[in-house]
C-alpha positions in Angstrom: 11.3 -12.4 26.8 10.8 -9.8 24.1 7.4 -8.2 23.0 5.3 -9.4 20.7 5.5 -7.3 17.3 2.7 -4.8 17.2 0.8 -4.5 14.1 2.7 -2.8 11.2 2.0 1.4 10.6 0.4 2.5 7.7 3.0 2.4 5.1 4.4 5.1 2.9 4.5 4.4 -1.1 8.4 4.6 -0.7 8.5 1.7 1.1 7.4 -0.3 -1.7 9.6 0.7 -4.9 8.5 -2.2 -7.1 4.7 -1.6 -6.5 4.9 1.8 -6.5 6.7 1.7 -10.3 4.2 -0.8 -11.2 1.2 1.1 -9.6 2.0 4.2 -11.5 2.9 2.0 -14.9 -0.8 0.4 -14.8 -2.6 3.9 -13.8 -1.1 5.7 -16.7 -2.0 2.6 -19.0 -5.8 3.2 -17.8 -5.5 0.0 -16.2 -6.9 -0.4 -12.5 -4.8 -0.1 -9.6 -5.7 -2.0 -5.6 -6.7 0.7 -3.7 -7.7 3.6 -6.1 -11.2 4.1 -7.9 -11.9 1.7 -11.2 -13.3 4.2 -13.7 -14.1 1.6 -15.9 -16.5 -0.2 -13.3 -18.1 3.2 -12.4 -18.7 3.6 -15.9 -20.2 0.4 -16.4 -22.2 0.3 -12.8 -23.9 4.0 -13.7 -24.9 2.7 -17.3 -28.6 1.3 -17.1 -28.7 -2.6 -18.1 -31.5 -1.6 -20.9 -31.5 0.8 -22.8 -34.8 3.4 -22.9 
């Protein structure tokens, strides 16, 4: 009998061409990317709901 697979190493960038293309495509469009800070939603969670 062989051994269950183990769960999968943290994965390298490389091994994800296509995301990593599109990744970098969206962050330089200002869009927002899984896994990296939204600077829009900071912006809009740091602005008070009224204004003073």
């Amino acid at each position: 009998m062989s051994e269950p697979p183990t769960a999968d190493p943290i994965r390298s960038p490389r091994q994800f061409p296509v995301y990593s293309a599109l990744a970098t495509q969206w962050e330089q469009a200002g869009r927002a990317v899984p896994g990296r800070p939204d600077r829009e939603w900071e912006r809009l969670m740091s602005t008070p709901v009224w204004p003073r």
